[in-house]
C-alpha positions as CSV (number, residue, x, y, z in Angstrom):
1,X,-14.7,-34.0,3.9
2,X,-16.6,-30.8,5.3
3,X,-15.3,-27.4,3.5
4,X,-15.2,-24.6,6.6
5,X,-17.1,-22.1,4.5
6,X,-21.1,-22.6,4.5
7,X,-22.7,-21.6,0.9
8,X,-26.2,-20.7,0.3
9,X,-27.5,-23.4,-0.3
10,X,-29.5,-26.4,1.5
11,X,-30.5,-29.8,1.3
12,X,-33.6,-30.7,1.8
13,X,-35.7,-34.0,2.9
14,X,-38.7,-34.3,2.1
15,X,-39.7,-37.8,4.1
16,X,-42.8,-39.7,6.5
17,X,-42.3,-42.0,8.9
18,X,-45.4,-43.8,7.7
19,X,-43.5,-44.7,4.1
20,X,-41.3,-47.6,4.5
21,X,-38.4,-46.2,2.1
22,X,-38.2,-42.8,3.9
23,X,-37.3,-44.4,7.4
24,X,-33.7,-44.7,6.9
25,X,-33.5,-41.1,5.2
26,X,-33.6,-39.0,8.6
27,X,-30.8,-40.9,10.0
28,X,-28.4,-40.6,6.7
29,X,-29.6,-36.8,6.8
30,X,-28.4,-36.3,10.2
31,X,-25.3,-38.6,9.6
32,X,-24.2,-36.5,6.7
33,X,-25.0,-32.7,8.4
34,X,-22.4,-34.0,11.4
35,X,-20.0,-34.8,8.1
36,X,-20.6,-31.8,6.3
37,X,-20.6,-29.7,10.0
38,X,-21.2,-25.7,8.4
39,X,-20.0,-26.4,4.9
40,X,-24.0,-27.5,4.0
41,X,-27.2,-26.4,5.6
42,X,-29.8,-29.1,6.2
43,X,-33.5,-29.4,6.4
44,X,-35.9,-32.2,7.2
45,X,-39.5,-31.9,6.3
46,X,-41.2,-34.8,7.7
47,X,-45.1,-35.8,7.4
48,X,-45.5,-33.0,5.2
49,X,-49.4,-32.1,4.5
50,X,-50.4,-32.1,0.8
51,X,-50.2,-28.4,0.3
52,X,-46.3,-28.7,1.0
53,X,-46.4,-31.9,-1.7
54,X,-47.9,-29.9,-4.1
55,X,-45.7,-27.0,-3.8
56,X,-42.6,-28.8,-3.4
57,X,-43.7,-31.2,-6.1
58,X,-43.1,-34.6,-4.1
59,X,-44.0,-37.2,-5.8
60,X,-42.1,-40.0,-3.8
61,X,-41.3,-39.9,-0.1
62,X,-38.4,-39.5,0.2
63,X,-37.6,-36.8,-1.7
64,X,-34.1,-35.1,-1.5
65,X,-33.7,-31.6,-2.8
66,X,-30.6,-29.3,-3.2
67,X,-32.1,-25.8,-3.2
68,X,-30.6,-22.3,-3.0
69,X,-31.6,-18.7,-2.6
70,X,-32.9,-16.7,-5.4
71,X,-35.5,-17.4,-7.9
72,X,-35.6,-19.9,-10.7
73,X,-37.6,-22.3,-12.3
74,X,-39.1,-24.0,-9.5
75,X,-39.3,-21.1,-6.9
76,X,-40.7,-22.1,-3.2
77,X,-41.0,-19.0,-1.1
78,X,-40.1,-20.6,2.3
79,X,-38.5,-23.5,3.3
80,X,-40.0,-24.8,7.0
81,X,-38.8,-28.1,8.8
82,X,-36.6,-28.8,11.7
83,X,-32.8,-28.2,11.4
84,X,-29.6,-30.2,12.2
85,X,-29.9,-29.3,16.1
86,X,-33.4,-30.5,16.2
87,X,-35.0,-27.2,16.5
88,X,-37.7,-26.0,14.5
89,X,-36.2,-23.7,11.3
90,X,-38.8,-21.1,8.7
91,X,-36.1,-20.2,5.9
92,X,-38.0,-17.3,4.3
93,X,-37.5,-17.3,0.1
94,X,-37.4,-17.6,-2.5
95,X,-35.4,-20.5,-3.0
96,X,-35.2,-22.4,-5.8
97,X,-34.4,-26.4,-6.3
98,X,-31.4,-26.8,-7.8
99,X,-31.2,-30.7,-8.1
100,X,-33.5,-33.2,-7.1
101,X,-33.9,-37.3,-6.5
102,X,-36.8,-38.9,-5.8
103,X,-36.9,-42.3,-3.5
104,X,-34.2,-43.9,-1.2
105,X,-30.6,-43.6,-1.7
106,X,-27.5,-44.6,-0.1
107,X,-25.2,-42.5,1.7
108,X,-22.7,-41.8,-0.7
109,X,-25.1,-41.2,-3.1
110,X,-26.6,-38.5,-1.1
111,X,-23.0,-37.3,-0.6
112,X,-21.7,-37.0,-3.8
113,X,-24.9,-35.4,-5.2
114,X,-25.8,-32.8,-2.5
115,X,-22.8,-32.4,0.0
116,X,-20.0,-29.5,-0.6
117,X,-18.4,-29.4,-3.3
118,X,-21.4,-31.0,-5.4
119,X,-22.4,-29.0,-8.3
């Protein structure tokens, strides 16, 4: 369930249509944003060049990250992709990752891990 208040913080998908395990990750993305409505910000970075890779430190497509604002230990100084209403979205930084998982994952996996109320 969707809390009403919207925190700072964002997932985000890292994903390629070209890599068979990220095809599904779009859709559970968009599935859970309608879920989580404002309580969670959302951010799809799809076909990413290898300068966003390398700063993001992808590994494996998909990656799902759960970043905030402020600085930290991995600091990325804009987020850019395309937002839950399609559109085009440059989130200027820092932000910093606060959890991550490489590969595909279920949707209550994604859920419990980067929805509201997830640590």
């Amino acid at each position: 369930m969707a809390e009403t208040e919207a925190d700072d913080r964002v997932v985000v998908l890292v994903s390629a249509d070209w890599a068979g395990p990220s095809r599904p990750a779009p859709t559970v993305l968009r599935e859970l944003a309608r879920r989580w409505g404002e309580g969670r910000r959302t951010l799809l970075i799809e076909d990413p060049d290898d300068a966003v890779l390398d700063q993001l430190q992808v590994k494996v497509l998909p990656t799902w990250l759960l970043c905030a604002a402020g600085e930290g230990p991995q600091t990325i100084p804009k987020l850019s992709g395309t937002a839950r209403n399609g559109e085009d979205a440059v989130w200027e930084g820092p932000w910093q990752v606060l959890h991550r998982r490489d590969g595909a994952l279920p949707k209550h996996a994604v859920d419990a891990e980067f929805g509201p109320g997830s640590s």
